[in-house]
C-alpha positions in Angstrom: 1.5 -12.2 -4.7 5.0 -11.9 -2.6 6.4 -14.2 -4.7 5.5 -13.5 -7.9 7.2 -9.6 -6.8 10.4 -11.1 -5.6 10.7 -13.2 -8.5 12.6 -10.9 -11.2 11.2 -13.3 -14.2 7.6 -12.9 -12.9 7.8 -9.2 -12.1 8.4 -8.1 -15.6 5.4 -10.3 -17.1 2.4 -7.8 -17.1 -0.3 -10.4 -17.3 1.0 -12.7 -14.1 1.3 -9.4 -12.0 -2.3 -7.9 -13.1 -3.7 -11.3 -12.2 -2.3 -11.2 -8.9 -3.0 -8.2 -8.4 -6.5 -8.6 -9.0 -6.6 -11.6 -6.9 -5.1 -10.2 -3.9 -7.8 -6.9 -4.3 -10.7 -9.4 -4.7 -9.5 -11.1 -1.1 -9.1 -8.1 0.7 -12.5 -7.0 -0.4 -13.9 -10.8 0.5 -11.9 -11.2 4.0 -12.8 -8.0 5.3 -16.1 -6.3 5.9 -16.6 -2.6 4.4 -18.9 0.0 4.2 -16.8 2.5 2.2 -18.1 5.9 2.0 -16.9 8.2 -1.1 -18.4 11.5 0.2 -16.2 14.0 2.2 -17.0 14.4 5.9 -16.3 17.4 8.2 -14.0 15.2 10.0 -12.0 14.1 6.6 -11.1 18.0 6.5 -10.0 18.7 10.1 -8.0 15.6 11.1 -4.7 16.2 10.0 -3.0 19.3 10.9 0.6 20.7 9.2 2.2 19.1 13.0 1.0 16.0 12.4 2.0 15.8 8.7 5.5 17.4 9.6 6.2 14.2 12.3 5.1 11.6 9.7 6.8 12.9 6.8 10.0 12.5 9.8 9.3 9.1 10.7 9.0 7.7 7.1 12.6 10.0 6.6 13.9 8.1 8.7 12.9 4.6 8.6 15.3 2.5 6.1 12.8 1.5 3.2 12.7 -2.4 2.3 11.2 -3.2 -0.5 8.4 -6.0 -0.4 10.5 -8.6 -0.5 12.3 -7.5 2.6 15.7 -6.0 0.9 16.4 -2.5 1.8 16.6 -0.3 -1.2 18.8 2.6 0.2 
């Protein structure tokens, strides 16, 4: 999938990306085991705080973004 993004031809065909982008979602969901649950737990409303969110909205501020293919796009 890497280098089908860092390939500028490949990136702009719609059908080669959705392919590999299905391919990469059925892996994930093959390599790894899951158990996903879909309904809300008390703990999925209390575990972030406004503190928490204020330091990670900091970090990712002020970490240099790369794109996937490892180029910084600042």
């Amino acid at each position: 999938m890497s280098q089908v993004l860092c390939d500028p031809v490949l990136r702009e065909e719609p059908l080669i990306v959705a392919a590999g982008a299905q391919m990469l979602a059925a892996s994930v969901l093959a390599a790894f085991p899951h158990s996903v649950r879909t309904d809300a737990t008390a703990q999925d409303r209390n575990d972030v705080d406004s503190l928490t969110l204020r330091r990670a909205l900091a970090y990712i501020e002020g970490v240099p973004f790369l794109d996937r293919c490892g180029r910084s796009e600042r």
